[in-house]
N, C-alpha and C positions, 0 to 999 in steps of 0.2 A: 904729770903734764899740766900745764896752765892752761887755766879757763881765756885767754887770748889765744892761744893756739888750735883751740876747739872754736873757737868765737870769733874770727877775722873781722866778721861786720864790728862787730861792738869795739871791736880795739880803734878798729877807723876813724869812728865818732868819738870815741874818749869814754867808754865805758865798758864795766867787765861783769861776768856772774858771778854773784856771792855764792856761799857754801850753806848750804839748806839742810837742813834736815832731812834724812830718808828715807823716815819708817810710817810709807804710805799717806801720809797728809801734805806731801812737798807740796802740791798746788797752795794750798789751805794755808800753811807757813806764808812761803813766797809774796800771797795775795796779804798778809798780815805785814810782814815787814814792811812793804809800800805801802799799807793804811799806815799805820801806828810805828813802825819802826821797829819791830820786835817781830818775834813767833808766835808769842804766846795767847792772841784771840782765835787761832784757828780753829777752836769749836766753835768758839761764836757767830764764824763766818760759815764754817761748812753748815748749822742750824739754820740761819738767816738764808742761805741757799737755796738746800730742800723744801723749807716754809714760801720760799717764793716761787719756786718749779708748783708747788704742789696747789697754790692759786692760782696758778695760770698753765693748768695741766691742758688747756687744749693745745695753749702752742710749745709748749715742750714737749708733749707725745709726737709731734714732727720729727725729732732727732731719733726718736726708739726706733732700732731696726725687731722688728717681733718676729722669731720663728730662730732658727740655726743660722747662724753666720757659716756661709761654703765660701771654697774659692771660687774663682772663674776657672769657670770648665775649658778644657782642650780644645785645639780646634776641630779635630773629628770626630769631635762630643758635642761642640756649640749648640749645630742647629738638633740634636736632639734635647737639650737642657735646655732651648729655647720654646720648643712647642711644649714642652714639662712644663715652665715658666708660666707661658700662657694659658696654659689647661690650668694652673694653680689656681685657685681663689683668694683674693688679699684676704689680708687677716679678717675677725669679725671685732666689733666695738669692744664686746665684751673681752675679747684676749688682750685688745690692744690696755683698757682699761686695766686687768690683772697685771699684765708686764711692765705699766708706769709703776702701779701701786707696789712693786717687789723691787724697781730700782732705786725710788724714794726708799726704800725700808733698808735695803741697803746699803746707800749713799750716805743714810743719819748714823752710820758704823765707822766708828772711828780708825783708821787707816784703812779706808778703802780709796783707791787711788781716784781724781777726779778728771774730766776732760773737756774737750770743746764745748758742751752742753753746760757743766758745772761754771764754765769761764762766763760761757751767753748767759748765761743765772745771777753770776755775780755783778757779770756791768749792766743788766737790767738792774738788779736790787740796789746797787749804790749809783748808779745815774752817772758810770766813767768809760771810761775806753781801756781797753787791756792790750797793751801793744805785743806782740810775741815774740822774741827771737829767735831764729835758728841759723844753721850755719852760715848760709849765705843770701841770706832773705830775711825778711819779716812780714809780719800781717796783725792788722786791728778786727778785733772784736770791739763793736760799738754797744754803748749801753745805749741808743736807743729805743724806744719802748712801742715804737710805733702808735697803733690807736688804743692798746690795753691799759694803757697807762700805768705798766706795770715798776715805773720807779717810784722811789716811796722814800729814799736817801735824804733828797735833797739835797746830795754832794752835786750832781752835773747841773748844764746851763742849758737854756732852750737850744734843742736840734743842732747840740752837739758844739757849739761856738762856747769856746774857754772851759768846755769840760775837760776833766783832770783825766791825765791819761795814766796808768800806771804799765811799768814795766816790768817785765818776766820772761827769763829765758827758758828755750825746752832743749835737752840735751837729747838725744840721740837715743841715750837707754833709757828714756818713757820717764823721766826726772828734771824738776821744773827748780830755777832760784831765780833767785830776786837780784834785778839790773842794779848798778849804784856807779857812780863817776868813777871814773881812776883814780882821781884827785880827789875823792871823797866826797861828803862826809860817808867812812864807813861802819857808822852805827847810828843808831837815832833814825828818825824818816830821812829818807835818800835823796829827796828832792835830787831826782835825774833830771841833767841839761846835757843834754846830745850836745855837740860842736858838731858845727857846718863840718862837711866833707868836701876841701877841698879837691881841686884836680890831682894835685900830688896824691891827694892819699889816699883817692878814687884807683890811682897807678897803683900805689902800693898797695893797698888794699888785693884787688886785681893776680898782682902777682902771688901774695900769701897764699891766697885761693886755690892759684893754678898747681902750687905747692905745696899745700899742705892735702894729705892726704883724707879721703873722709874715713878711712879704717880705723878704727881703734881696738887694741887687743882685746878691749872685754867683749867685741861685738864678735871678733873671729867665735870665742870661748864659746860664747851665747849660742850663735848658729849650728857649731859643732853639736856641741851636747843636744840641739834640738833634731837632731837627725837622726833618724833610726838605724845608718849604715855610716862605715867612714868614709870620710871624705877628705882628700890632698889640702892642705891649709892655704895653697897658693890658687887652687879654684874657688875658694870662701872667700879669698879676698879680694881675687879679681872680681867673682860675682858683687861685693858688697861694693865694691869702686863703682862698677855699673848702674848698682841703684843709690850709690849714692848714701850711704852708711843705714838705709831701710833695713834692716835686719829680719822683720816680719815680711818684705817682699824677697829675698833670699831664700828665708826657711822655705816660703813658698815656691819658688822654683826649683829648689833641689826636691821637694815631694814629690810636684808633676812632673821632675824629671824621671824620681823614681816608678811615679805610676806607666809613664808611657813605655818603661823598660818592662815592665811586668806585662802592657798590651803587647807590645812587638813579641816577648815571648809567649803569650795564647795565640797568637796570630803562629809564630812561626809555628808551634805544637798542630794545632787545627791545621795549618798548610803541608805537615808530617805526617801527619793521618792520611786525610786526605788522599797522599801519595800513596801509601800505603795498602790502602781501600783498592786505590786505584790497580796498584801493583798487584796486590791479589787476584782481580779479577782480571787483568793478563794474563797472570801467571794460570789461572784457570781456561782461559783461555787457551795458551800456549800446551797443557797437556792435552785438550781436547784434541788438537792440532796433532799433539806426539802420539796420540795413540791411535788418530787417524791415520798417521803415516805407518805406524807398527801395524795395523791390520792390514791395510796393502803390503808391507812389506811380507809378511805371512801370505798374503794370497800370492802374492808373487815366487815367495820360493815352493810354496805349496803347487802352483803353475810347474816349476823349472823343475821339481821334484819329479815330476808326472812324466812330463816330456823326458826327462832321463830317464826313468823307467821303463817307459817307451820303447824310448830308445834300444835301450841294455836286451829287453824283452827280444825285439825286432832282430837283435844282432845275436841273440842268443837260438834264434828258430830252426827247424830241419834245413830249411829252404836257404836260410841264410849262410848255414854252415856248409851246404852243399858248394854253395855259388864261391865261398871262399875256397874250398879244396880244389874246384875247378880253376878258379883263377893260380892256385898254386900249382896246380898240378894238372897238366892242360895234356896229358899224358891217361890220366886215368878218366881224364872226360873222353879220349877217344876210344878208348877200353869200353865204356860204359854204351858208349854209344853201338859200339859194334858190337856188347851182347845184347843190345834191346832189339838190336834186328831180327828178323826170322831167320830161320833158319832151315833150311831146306831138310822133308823128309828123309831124300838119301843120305845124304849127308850126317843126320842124325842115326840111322842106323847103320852106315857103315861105323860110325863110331864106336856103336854098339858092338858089332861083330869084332871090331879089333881088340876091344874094353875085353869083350869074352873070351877069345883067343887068349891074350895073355895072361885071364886068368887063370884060364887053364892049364896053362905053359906050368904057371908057377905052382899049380896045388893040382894035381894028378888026380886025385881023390873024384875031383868035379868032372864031369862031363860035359861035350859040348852039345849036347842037343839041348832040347828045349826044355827036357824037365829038368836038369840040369844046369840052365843057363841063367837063372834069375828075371826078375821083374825088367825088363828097358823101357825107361819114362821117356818120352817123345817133349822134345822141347826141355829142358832142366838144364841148365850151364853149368860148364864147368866149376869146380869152388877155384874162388880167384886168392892166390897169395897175394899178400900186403907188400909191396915194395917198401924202400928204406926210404924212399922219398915220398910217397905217402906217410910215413911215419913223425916225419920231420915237418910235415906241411902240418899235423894234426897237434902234435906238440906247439910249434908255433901258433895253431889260431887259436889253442887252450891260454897259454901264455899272454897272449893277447886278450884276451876276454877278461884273465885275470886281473890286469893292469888297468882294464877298465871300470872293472868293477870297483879295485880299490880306489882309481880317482873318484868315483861316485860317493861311493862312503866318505872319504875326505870331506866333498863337498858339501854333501850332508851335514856332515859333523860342524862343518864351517858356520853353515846357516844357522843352525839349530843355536852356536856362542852369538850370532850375533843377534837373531831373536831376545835372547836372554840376557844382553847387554841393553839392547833398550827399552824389556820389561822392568829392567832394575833400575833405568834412568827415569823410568814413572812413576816405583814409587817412589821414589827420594824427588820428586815431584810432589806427591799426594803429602808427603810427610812435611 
């Protein structure tokens, strides 16, 4: 892919990015080739750098962020990493001090990459403006010096009138090269002249834009492997359209995207339990319930137990078996009744006298007088024969009693399965 095609502005005005070197001094090259026309001072500039940060360390300690670099917090994190924030203490002089003195010590290391601060270092120390390009924008870093009078070049012109501007493009993956004309010269000092931007090419310009995409494959590449889960290549790259080819603000949304799946999942865990908990002490409740109802239902058959016994008892009595033979047999209630009468003296002993007569009749041997005639008990009734109808009255109320007794037992037997059906429903409760 051509550096116009990544570059729409710079094609507009007549100008493209040269091809720079790689290996961590790009800034340091790029700022060489606009000096001198070449690569080859980039130590001498990255020295000249650090040697001017490092005299004028109060206002370059401005740029140092001191402590860990975080993201921005979520939003139902905010206002807690906000009162965090403000509970923090800024740094103290002395850290700020250590953390200058370890980026200078770092920065005099040859391939260590440079930035906005290195750029503000450079057009302070040679007294230019460093124009920047990127995809569809640009911006100056001014070397002026304000009240420090920290230029020392004597390459710029008072407060910035006909000082020497140089130009540098930033690509996208953190890699800087040197502007130079379309038309050249493409070696030697570049001496860049932009051409006006007509309306035409304001239009066309405009449109490349709207067209050209800011994804580029090493950026999808880049974001993938920076993710600790996979990710569909067609959401990496809608996401990088959105920001616009950022790559560092990508990686960062697919993180918090992952952090917030990891809180929705504690939240939903904690709101599992919870139910849980919850469910237990129902579910405790509800046997306290079942086995309130099991002791009534025990008192209740242990009740209806009684009362059938009762019952059974009641219908089992002298009294009560009398009253049934009478209601069967209304024949030997009259029987009964006529020998509970009295019964008249004569009448008893003529009985007697005829009782004697015939036994005499029949056993010779006996005499009829008195020593002879046996004991006569006054008032003794006759012995009564059993009719076949009291026989049948006495079968049936046995029959009957029986029938009753076996429903009993049945019912018994009933209560007692169904007691022991919701003993067993409680422990498989308890369990």
């Amino acid at each position: 892919m051509s550096y116009s095609d990544e570059f729409p502005l710079l094609e507009g005005i007549g100008l493209y990015a040269s091809d720079i070197s790689g290996d961590g001094n790009c800034l340091f090259h790029a700022l060489s080739d606009q000096l001198y026309g070449h690569e080859n001072h980039h130590s001498e500039i990255r020295a000249r750098i650090v040697d001017h940060m490092r005299a004028h360390a109060s206002y370059f300690k401005l740029f140092l962020d001191v402590g860990p670099a975080r993201r921005a917090p979520k939003r139902k994190a905010a206002a807690a990493t906000a009162k965090k924030n403000a509970d923090a203490r800024a740094p103290s002089e002395d850290a700020i001090d250590v953390a200058f003195a370890q980026h200078l010590s770092r920065m005099a290391k040859s391939g260590v990459y440079g930035d906005n601060m290195e750029i503000s270092a450079f057009a302070r120390a040679y007294g230019c403006d460093v124009k920047i390009y990127q995809r569809d924008f640009a911006y100056v870093v001014t070397g002026d010096n304000g009240d420090d009078g920290g230029g020392d070049s004597g390459m710029g012109k008072a407060k910035g009138k006909g000082r020497k501007v140089l130009h540098i493009a930033y690509h996208t993956w953190e890699h800087y090269s040197s502007v130079r004309n379309r038309n050249g010269p493409h070696t030697g000092p570049p001496d860049v002249s932009p051409t006006p931007l007509t309306e035409a090419g304001r239009v066309e310009q405009e449109k490349k834009l709207a067209n050209t995409s800011y994804v580029q494959p090493w950026m999808e590449k880049v974001v993938a492997s920076s993710l600790p889960d996979l990710v569909d290549s067609w959401k990496i790259r809608e996401a990088l359209e959105e920001a616009k080819g950022n790559v560092n603000a990508v990686v960062s949304r697919f993180l918090d995207a992952d952090e917030e799946v990891v809180d929705d999942e504690q939240l939903l865990q904690e709101k599992e339990k919870e139910e849980e908990e919850e469910n237990i002490k129902k579910g405790d409740a509800d046997v306290i319930k079942m086995k309130e109802r099991v002791d009534v239902t025990l008192r209740e058959g242990e009740t209806i137990k009684e009362k059938e016994v009762d019952k059974v008892d009641a219908q089992t009595s002298p009294e009560s078996q009398d009253n049934v033979d009478k209601v069967n047999d209304p024949a030997a209630d009259t029987d009964e009744k006529t020998s509970k009468e009295p019964t008249s003296k004569i009448s008893v002993r003529a009985s007697a006298r005829i009782r004697a007569k015939g036994g005499s009749k029949n056993n010779p041997g006996l005499g009829s007088g008195p020593e002879n005639s046996g004991p006569v008990v006054e008032g003794t009734p006759r012995p009564k024969k059993e009719t076949q109808r009291e026989k049948k009255a006495k079968q049936k109320a046995a029959a009957k009693q029986k029938k009753k007794e076996n429903a009993l037992a049945n019912k018994g037997a009933e209560s007692e399965k169904s007691t022991t059906a919701i003993t067993t429903g409680i422990k498989e409760l308890y369990v």
